[in-house]
C-alpha positions in Angstrom: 127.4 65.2 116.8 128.8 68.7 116.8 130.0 68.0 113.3 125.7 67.8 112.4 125.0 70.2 114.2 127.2 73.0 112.8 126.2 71.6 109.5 122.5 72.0 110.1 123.0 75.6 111.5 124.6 76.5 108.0 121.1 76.1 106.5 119.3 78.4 109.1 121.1 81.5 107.5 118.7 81.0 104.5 115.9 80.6 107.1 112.7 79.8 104.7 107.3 73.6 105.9 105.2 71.5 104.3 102.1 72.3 103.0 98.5 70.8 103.9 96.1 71.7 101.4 92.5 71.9 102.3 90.6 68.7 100.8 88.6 71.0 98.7 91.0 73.4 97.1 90.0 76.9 97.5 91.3 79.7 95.2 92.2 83.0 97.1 89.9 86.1 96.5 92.8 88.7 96.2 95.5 89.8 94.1 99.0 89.6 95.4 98.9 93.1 96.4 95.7 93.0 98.4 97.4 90.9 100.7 100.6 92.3 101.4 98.2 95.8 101.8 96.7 93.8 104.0 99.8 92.9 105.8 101.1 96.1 106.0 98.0 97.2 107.9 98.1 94.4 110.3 102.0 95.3 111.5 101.3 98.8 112.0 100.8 100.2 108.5 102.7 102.1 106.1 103.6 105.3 107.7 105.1 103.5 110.7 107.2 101.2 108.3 108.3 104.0 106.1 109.9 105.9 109.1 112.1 102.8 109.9 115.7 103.0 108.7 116.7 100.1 110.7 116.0 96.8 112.8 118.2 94.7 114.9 117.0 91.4 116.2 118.7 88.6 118.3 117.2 85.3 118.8 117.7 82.6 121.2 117.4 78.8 120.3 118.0 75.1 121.5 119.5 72.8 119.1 120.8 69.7 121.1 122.0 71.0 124.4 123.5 73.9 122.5 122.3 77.5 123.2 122.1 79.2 119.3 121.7 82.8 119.3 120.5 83.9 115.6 121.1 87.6 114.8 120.3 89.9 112.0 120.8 93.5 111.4 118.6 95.1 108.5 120.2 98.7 107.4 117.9 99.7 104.8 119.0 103.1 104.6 122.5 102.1 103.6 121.6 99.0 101.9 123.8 96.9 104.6 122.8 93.3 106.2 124.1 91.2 108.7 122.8 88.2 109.6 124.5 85.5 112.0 124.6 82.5 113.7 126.7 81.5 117.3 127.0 78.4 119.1 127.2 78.3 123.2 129.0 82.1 122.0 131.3 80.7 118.7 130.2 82.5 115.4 129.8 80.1 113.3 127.9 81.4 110.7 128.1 85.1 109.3 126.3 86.7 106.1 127.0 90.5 105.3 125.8 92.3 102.6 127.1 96.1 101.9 127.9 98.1 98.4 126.5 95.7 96.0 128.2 92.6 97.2 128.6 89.8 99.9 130.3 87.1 101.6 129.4 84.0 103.6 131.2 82.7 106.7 130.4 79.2 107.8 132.7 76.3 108.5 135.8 78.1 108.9 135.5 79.1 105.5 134.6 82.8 104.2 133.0 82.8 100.2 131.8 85.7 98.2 128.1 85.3 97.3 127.7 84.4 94.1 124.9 86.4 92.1 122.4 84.4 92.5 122.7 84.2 96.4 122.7 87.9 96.5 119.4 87.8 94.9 117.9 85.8 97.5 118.7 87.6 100.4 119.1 90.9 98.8 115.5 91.5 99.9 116.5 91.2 103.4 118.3 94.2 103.3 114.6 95.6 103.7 113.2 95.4 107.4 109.7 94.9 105.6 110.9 93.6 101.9 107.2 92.6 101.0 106.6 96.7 100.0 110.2 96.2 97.8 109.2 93.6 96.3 107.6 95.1 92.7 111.0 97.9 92.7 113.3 94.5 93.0 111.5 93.2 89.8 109.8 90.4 91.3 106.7 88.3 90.1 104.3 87.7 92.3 100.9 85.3 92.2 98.1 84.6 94.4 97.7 80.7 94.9 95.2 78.6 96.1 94.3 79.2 100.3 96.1 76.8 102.2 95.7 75.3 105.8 98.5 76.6 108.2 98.6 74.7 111.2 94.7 75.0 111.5 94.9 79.0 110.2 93.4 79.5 106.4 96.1 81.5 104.6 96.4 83.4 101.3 99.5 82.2 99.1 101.6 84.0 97.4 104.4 82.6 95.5 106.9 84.6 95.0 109.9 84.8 92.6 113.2 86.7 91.7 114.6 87.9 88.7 117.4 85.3 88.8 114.6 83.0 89.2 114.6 81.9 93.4 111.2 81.1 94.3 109.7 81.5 97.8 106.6 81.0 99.4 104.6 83.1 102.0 101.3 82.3 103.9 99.3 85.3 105.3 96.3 84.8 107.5 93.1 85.8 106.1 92.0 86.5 109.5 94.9 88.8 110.7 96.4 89.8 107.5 99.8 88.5 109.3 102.2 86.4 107.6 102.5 82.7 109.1 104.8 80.9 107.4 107.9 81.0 104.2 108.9 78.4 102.4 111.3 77.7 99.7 112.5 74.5 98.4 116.2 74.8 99.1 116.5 76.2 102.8 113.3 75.0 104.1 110.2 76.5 105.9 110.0 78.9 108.7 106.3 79.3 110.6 105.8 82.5 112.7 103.7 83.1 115.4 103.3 85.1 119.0 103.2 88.3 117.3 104.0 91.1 119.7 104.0 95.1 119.1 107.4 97.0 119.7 107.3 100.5 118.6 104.3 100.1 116.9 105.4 97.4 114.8 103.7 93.9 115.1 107.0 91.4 115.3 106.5 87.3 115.8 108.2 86.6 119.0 108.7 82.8 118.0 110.0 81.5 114.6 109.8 77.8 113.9 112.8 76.6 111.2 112.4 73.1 109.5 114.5 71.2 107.3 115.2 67.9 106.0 118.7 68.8 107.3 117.5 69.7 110.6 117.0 66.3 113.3 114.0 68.1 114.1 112.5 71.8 113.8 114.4 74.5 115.6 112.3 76.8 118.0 113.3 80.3 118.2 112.5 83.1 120.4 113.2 86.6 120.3 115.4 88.1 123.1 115.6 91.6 121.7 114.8 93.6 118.6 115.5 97.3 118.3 114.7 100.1 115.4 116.4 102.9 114.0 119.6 102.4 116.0 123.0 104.5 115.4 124.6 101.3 114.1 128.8 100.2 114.2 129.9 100.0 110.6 132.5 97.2 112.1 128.7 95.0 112.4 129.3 94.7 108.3 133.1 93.9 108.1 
């Protein structure tokens, strides 16, 4: 049991749910930028974002009868990342990102990420990646509006140079984004949006998977900006 467990934890790491079309397919009235503008506004807007330098954020889940306690550590001013994963207080997952490269921890096992791993969570480094995402060379396209758990959201499919694709929701009410999705990790749904600092953050992340025995409910426990961080976060 542990065995799946630890196995299904793996695949959080790479965090991004089915999608329900509406029976009548309706194509979205904005460009891809339109909506992450939008988006920007609705978490505070981009003179808030721009003085960020940093975000930490913990996470609490329940997988099982096991407490899971997902951290991640954004250092966009020195282009460092740290995301990871414990069991009832055992690491058991660990991604770090600094000077151009990165490793993976899981299993017992520590790997350098290849290429085009970096490239998928290089964005990450960014506390808010969607305003990155034309300087990281991405191509971006507005797809059809979708139905998200009963909200009607934009699409916007995203992908890297090295050729990862992802896809985001944003509410056309709010401007907020709901859901990501990509094909290898799975979908995470967001929702309970709170402001801290200014900064509208969801409060409750949903993860799905195949992998998963069933979807994973996370809430926050903390989240901090522009801390003095420990470089020994990012060894």
């Amino acid at each position: 049991m542990k065995r799946i467990a630890v196995s299904c934890i793996v695949i959080i790491c790479f965090l991004q749910v089915n999608v329900w079309a509406f029976s009548a397919k309706m194509v979205a009235d904005k460009s891809p930028k339109e909506i992450i503008d939008a988006y920007i506004k609705a978490v505070g807007g981009l003179e808030k974002i721009n003085g960020i330098k940093n975000m930490m954020i913990v996470m609490e889940a329940n997988l099982q009868g096991m407490t899971l306690e997902i951290s991640s550590t954004s250092d966009q001013e020195n282009k460092r990342l740290m995301q990871q994963t414990a069991m009832n207080g055992n690491v058991v997952q660990k991604t770090v990102v600094k000077n151009g490269k990165g490793y993976i921890y899981a299993m017992g096992e520590q790997q350098e990420l290849r290429e085009d791993q970096l490239d998928a969570v290089n964005a990450q480094i960014f506390v808010f990646p969607e305003i990155q995402y034309e300087s990281l060379g991405y191509t971006l396209t507005a797809g059809d509006i979708q139905d998200i758990d009963g909200e009607a959201a934009y699409t916007l499919n995203i992908v890297t140079s090295k050729g990862i694709e992802t896809t985001e929701y944003y509410s056309i009410s709010s401007g907020l984004k709901l859901r990501t999705s990509t094909e290898q990790a799975g979908d995470i749904t967001y929702g309970d949006y709170e402001e801290v600092d200014g900064i509208m953050i969801p409060t409750r992340m949903t993860i799905s998977n195949a992998m998963l025995p069933m979807p994973i409910e996370a809430r926050m426990v903390k989240v901090k900006f522009n801390e003095t961080l420990d470089s020994s976060l990012f060894d």
